[in-house]
N, C-alpha and C positions, 0 to 999 in steps of 0.2 A: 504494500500500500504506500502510495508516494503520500509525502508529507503535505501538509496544507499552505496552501499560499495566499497570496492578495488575490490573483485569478480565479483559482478554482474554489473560494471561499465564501457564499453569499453573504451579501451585507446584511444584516437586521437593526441595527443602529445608526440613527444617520451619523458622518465625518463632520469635523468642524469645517470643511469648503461649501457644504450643504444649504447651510445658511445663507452661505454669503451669492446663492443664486437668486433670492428672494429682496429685493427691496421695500423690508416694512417698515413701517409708521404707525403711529398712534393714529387713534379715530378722526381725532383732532386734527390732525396734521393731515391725512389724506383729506377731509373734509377742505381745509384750507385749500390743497391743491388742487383741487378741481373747483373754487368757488362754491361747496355745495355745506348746508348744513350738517353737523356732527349726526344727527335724527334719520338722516337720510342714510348714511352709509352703515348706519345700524339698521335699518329695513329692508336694505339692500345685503345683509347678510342676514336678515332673517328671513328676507324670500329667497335666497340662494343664490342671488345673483353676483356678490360678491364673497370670497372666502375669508374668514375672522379666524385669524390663530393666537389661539390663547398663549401667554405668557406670565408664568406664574397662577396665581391663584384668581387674580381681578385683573389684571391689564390683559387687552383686544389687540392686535395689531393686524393691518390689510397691506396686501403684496399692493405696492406702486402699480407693478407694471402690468397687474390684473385691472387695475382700478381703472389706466390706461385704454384696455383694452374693451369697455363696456363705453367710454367717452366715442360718441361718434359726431360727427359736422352734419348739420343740418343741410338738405340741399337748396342751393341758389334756386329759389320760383323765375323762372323769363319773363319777363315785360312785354 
């Protein structure tokens, strides 16, 4: 039996580089970024449309770049 390595060894724990693909923020602060009330991006995780990852026991924090990704540009109407 060959020995265990990084390769043939499933991860079950996430690595400290894990994190660092996620850009979060407090409620607050994503709320800021997008102009939108703190109210709002808590309804927005609680209809699912955004995801809230808990930290610690009471702090929320949301992925930027998920937050990003639900922001869309309204279309120009033609005159």
């Amino acid at each position: 039996m060959e020995a265990p390595t990084s390769s043939n060894v499933p991860r079950t724990r996430p690595t400290p580089q894990d994190h660092l693909k996620r850009r979060l923020a407090p409620i607050t602060e994503a709320a800021d970024y997008i102009g939108a009330n703190p109210r709002t991006i808590r309804r927005y995780i609680a209809a699912g449309r955004l995801t809230g990852y808990r930290v610690g026991p009471r702090l929320i924090r949301v992925d930027l770049d998920e937050l990003e990704a639900i922001v869309r540009p309204i279309p120009a109407v033609s005159a």
